[in-house]
C-alpha positions as CSV (number, residue, x, y, z in Angstrom):
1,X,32.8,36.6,-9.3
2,X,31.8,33.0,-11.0
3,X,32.3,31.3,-7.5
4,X,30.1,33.5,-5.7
5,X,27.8,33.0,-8.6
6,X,27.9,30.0,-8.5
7,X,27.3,29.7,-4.4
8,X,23.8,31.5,-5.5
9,X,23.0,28.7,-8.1
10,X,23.4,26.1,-5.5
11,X,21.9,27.9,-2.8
12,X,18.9,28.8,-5.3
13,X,18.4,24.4,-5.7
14,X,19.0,23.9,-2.6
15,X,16.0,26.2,-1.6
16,X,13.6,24.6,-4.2
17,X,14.7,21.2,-3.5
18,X,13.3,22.0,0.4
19,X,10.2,23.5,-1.2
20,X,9.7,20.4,-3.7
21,X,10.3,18.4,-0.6
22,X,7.4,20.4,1.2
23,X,5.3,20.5,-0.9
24,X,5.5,16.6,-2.3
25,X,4.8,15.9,2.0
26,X,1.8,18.2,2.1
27,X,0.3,16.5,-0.7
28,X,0.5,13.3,0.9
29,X,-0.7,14.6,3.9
30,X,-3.5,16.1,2.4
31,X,-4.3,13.2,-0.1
32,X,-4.7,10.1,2.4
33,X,-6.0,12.5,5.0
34,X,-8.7,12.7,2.7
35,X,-8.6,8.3,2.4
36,X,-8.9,8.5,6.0
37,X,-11.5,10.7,6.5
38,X,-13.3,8.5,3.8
39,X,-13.3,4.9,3.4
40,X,-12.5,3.5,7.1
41,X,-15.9,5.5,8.3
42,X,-18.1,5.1,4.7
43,X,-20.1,2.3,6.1
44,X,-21.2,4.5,9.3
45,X,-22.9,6.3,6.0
46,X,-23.9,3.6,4.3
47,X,-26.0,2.2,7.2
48,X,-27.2,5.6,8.1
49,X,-29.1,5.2,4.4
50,X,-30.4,1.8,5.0
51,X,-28.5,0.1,3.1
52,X,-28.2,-3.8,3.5
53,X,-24.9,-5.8,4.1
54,X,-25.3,-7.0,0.4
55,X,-25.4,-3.3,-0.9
56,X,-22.5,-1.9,1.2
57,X,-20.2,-4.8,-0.1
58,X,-21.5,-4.5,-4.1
59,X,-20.7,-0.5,-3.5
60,X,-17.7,-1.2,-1.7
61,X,-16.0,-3.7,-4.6
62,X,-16.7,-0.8,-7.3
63,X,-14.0,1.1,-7.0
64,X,-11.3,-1.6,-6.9
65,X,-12.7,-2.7,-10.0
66,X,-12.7,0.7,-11.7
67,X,-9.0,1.0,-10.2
68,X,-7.5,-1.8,-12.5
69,X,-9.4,-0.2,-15.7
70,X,-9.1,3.5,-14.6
71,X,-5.9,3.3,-13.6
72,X,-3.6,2.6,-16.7
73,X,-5.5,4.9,-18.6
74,X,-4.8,7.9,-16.5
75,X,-1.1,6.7,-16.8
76,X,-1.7,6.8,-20.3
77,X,-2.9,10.1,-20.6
78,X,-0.1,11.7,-18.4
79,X,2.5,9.6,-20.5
80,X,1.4,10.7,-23.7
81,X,0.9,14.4,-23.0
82,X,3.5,14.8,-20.1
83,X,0.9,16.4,-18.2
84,X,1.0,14.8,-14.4
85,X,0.3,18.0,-12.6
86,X,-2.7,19.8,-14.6
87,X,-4.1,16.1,-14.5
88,X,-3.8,15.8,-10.6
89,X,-5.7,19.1,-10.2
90,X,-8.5,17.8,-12.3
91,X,-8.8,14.5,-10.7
92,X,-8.7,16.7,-6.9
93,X,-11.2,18.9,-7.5
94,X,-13.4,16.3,-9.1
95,X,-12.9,13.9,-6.7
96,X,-13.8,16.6,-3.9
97,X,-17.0,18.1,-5.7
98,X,-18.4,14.6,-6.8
99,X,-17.8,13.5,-3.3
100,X,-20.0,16.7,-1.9
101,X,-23.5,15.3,-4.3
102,X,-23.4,12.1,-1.7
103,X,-24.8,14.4,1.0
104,X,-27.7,15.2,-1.5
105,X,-28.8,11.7,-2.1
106,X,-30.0,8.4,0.1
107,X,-30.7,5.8,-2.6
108,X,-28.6,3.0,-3.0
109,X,-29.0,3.4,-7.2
110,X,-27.5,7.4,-6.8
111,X,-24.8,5.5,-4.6
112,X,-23.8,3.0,-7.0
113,X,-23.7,5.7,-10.1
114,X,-21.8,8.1,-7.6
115,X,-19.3,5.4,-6.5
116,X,-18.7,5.1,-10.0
117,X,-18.0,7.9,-11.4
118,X,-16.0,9.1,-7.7
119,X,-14.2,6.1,-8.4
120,X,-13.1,7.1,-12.4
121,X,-11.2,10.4,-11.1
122,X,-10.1,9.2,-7.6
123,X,-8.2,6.0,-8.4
124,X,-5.9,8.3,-10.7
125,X,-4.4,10.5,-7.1
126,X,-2.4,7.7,-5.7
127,X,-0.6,6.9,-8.6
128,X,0.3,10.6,-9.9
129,X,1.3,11.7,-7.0
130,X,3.2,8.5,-6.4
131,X,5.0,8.9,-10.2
132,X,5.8,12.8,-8.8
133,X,6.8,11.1,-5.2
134,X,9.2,8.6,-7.0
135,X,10.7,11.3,-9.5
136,X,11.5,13.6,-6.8
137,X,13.1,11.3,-4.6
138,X,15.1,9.9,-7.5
139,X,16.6,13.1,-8.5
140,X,17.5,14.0,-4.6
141,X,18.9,10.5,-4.0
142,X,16.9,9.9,-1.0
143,X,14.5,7.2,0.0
144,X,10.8,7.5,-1.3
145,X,9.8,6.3,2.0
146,X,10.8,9.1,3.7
147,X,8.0,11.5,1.5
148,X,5.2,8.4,1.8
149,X,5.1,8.3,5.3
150,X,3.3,11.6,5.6
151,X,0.7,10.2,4.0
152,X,0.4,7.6,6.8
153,X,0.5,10.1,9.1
154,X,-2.3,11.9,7.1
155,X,-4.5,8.7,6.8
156,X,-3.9,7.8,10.9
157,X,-5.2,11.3,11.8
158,X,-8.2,11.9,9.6
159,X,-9.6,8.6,11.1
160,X,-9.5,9.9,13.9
161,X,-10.6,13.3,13.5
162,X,-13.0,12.4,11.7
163,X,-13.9,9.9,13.8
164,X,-15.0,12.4,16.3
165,X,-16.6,14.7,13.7
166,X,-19.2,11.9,12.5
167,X,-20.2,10.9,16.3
168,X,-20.7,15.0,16.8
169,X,-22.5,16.1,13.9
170,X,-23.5,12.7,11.7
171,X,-21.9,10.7,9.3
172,X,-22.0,13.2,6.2
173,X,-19.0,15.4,7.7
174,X,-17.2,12.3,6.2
175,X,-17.6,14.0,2.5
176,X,-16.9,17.7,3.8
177,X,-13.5,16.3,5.6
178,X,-12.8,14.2,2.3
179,X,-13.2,17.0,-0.3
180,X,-11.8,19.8,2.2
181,X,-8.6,17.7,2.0
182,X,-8.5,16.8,-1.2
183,X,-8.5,20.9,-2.2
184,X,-6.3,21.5,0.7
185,X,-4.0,19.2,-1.4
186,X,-3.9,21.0,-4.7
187,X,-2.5,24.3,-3.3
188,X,0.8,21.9,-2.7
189,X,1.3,21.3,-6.2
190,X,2.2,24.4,-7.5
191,X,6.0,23.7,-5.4
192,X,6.5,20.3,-6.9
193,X,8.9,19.6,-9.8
194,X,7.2,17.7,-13.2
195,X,10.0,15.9,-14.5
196,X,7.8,13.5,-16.4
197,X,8.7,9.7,-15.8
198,X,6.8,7.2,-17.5
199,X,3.7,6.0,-15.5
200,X,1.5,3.4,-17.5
201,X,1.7,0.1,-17.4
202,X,0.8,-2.5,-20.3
203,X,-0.3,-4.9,-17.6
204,X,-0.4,-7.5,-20.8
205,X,3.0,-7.1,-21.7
206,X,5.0,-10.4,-20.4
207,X,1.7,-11.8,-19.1
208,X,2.6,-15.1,-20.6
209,X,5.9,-15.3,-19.3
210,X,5.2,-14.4,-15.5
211,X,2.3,-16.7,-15.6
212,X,5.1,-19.6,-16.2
213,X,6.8,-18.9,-12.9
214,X,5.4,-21.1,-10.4
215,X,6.7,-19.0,-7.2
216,X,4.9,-16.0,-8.7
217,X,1.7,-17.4,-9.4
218,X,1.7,-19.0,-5.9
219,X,2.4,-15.7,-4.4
220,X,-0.8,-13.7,-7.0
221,X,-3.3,-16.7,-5.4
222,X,-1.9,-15.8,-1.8
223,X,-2.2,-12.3,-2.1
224,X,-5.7,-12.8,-3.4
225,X,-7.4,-13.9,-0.6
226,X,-4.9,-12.8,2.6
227,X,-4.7,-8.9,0.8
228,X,-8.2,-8.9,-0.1
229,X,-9.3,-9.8,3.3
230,X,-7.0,-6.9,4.6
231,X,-8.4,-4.3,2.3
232,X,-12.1,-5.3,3.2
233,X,-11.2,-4.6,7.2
234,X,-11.1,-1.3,6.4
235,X,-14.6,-1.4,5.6
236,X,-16.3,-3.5,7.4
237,X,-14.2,-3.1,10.9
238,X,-16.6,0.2,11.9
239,X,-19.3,-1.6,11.6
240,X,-17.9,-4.7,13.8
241,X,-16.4,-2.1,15.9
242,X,-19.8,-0.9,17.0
243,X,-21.5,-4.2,16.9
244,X,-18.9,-5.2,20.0
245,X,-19.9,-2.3,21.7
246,X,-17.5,0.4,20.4
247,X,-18.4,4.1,19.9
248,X,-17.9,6.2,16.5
249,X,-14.8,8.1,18.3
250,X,-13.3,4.9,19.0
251,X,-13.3,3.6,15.7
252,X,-11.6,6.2,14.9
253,X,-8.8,6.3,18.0
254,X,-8.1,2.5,16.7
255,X,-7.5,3.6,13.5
256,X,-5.4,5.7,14.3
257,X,-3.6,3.3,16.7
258,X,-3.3,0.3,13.5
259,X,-2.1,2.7,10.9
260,X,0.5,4.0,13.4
261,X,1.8,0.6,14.4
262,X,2.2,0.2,10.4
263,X,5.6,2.1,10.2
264,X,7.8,0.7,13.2
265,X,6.9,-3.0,11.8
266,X,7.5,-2.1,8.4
267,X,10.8,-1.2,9.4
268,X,11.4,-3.8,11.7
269,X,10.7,-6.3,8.9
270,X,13.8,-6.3,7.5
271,X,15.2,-7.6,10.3
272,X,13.2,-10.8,9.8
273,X,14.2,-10.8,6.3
274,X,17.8,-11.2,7.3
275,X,17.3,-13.3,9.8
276,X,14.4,-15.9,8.6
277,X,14.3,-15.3,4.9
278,X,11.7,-13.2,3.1
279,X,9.2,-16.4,2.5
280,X,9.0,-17.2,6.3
281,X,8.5,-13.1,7.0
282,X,5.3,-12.8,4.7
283,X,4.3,-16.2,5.7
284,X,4.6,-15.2,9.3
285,X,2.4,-12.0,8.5
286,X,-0.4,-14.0,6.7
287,X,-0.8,-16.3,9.8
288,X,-0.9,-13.3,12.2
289,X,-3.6,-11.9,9.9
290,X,-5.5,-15.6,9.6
291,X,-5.6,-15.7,13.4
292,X,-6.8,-11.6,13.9
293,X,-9.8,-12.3,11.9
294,X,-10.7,-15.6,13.5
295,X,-10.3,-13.9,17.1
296,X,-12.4,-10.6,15.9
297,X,-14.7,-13.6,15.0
298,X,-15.2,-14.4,18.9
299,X,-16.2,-10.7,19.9
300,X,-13.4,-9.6,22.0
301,X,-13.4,-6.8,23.8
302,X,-13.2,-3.6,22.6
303,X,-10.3,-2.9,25.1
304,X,-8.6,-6.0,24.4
305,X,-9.0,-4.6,20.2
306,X,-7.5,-1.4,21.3
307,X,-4.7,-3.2,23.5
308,X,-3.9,-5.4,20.9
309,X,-3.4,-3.0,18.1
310,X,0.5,-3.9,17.2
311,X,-1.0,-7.2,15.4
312,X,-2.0,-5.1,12.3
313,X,1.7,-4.0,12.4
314,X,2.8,-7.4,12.6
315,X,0.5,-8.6,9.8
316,X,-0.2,-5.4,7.6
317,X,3.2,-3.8,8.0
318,X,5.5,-7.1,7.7
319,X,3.0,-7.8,4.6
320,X,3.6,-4.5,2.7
321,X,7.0,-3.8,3.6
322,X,7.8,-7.9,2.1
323,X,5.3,-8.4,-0.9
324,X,6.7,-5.8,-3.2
325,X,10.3,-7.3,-2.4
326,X,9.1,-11.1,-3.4
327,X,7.7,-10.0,-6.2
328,X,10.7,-8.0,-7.7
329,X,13.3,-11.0,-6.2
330,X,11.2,-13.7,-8.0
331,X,10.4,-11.9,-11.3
332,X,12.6,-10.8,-14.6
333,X,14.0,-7.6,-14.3
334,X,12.7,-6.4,-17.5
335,X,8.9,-7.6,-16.3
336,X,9.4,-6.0,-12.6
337,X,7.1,-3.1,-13.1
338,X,4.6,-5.3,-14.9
339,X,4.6,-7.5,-12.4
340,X,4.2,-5.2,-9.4
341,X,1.1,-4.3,-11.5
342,X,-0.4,-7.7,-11.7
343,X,0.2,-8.2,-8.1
344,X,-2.0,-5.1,-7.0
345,X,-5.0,-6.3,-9.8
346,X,-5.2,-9.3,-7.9
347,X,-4.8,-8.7,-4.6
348,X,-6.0,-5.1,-3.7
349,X,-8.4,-5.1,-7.4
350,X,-9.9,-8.3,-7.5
351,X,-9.3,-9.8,-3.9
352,X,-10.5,-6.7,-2.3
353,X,-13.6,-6.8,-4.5
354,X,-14.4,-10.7,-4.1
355,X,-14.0,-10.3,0.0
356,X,-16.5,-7.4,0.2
357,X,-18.9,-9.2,-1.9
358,X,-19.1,-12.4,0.1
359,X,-18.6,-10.4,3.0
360,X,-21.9,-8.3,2.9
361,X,-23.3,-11.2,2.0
362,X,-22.3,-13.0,4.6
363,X,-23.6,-10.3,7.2
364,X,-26.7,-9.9,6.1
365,X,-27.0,-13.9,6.5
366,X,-25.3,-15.1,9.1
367,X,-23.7,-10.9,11.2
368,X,-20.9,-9.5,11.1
369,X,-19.0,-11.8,13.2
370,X,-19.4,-14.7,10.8
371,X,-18.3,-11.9,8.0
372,X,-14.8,-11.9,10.2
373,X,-14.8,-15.9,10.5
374,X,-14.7,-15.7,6.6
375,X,-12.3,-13.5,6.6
376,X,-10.4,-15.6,8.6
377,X,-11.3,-18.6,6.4
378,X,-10.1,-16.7,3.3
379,X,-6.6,-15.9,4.9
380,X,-6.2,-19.6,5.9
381,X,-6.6,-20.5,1.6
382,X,-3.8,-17.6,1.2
383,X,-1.1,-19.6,3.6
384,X,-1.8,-23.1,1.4
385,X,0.2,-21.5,-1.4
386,X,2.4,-19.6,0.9
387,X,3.2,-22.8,2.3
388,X,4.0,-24.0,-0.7
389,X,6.5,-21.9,-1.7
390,X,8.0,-21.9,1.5
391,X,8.5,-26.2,2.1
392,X,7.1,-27.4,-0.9
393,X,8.4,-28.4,-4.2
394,X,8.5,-24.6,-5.2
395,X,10.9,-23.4,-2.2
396,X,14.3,-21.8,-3.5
């Protein structure tokens, strides 16, 4: 009698282990189909207002600006109160029914205060369900990577899809596609284990020791200007994409191409890790990246774009799959999860935000072309201290 009881116990985990695990990959899916459907195609919108080059990039640096204040304090909140879930459900719905008032206005003063509050609840998604993600995958002693990818599966399709829905019926199915996700998502939660694992991060904490190690500081200023110019692509590359000749659908089919050839090279990466060294891997990515920009630059095809659609692998997917590794190899263990905090301000927060500045500045002056050339340029400042730290005094 206790062993068949205790065959029904372990059956009954088993089963809500596979509905944690289904339910954890359906919010993904649902979360960064949303992404997708959102920020890759948001300039189509933008220029459908008339807005200028200037205004899309001051829009378009809000929200990783709003990320690196937003962001801790949402950890904080779920930290204090142990309250991840009921937190995620608010920040959803909000996100979706804030994201629904930008097919109401055209005015590029309702844009910035709607960015800006959209901004407040939707920086908090990736981080809770990551904290969920991470707990989860913990407990089951699998790899989170495993649960993440389906939400680059979920970004690579939305870009696509929606792709095709914006060159049907206009550029506002971008905020029906990006809030019908993000509820889609919440009906996945109700299946996922809250164990509650500390999520904030006291991004001050240890500041003044990290700042004292050379490699890392190198690495911060790298990751400044080759991740910011990565994270701008994504905003800028419709518009380019049309300006060589492309079609909305086909911004979204190359999409959808790039974020696929993400995975393959991520995993690939660690091949070069063991074979050239982890410095030489990343360095290798920010070079590919310096010389994508520069040949976007010269107005290629948009065949030869689509052809060539392994090089965001090569740079994007050796980048990812490396930096997070540096920065833990190269950091205290007790200042790891500050550090990994820093490193995203810098390059996603304030990289990201300096690179769409200059860059819709840039357009407006000089086209979208010359926006890629700076891209390029930017990428080129990132490999100095990349270089550095690879043959220079600061080399292990």
């Amino acid at each position: 009698m206790p062993d068949t009881e205790t065959n029904v116990l372990l059956q009954g985990r088993r089963s809500d282990a596979v509905r944690a695990y289904f339910s954890i990959s359906g919010l993904y899916l649902f979360i960064y189909y949303g992404l997708g459907a959102f920020y890759p195609l948001i300039s189509q919108y933008y220029q459908s207002i008339q807005l200028t080059g200037t205004q899309i990039g001051t829009v378009s640096s809000i929200t990783p600006i709003i990320s690196i204040i937003a962001q801790p304090l949402w950890g904080m909140v779920c930290d204090r109160y142990q309250i991840r879930k009921p937190i995620l459900v608010l920040t959803l719905l909000a996100t979706a029914g804030i994201s629904l008032l930008f097919t109401m206005v055209s005015t590029y003063a309702w844009i910035l205060v709607l960015i800006t509050v959209l901004s407040l609840f939707q920086c908090a998604l990736v981080p809770i369900s990551d904290s969920l993600g991470l707990t989860y995958a913990i407990k089951q002693k699998m790899q989170f990577g495993n649960l993440r990818l389906w939400g680059a599966v979920g970004f690579a399709v939305a870009v696509f899809f929606t792709g095709l829905g914006v060159q049907a019926w206009g550029p506002h199915v971008i905020f029906y596609f990006f809030a019908a996700a993000l509820v889609m998502a919440v009906f996945f939660l109700r299946g996922i284990p809250d164990g509650g694992t500390q999520m904030s991060v006291n991004v001050f904490r240890g500041l003044g020791e990290l700042i004292r190690l050379p490699r890392f500081v190198l690495f911060l200023v790298s990751s400044f200007f080759i991740f910011g110019a990565i994270n701008a692509n994504n905003i800028w590359f419709a518009i380019y994409y049309q300006h060589i000749g492309g079609t909305v659908a086909g911004i979204g089919l190359a999409f959808l191409l790039f974020a696929g050839s993400e995975a393959p090279f991520m995993k690939v990466s660690s091949y070069f890790v063991r074979r050239y060294g982890l410095e030489l891997t990343i360095l290798l990515a920010g070079t590919v990246s310096a010389l994508r920009w520069f040949w976007y630059g010269t107005a290629p095809s948009t065949t030869m774009v689509i052809a060539l659609f392994f090089i965001q692998g090569i740079s994007v997917g050796f980048y990812l799959a490396s930096a997070a590794q540096y920065v833990r190899e190269n950091t205290p263990d007790s200042l790891q999860v500050t550090a990994l905090a820093i490193f995203t301000s810098i390059g996603h927060g304030l990289g990201s935000m300096t690179c769409n500045l200059l860059g819709g500045v840039i357009m407006d002056y000089a086209g979208i072309l010359a926006t890629y050339y700076f891209f390029g340029t930017a990428s080129i400042l990132g490999l100095i201290p990349l270089v550095l730290i690879c043959f220079g005094p600061y080399r292990k």
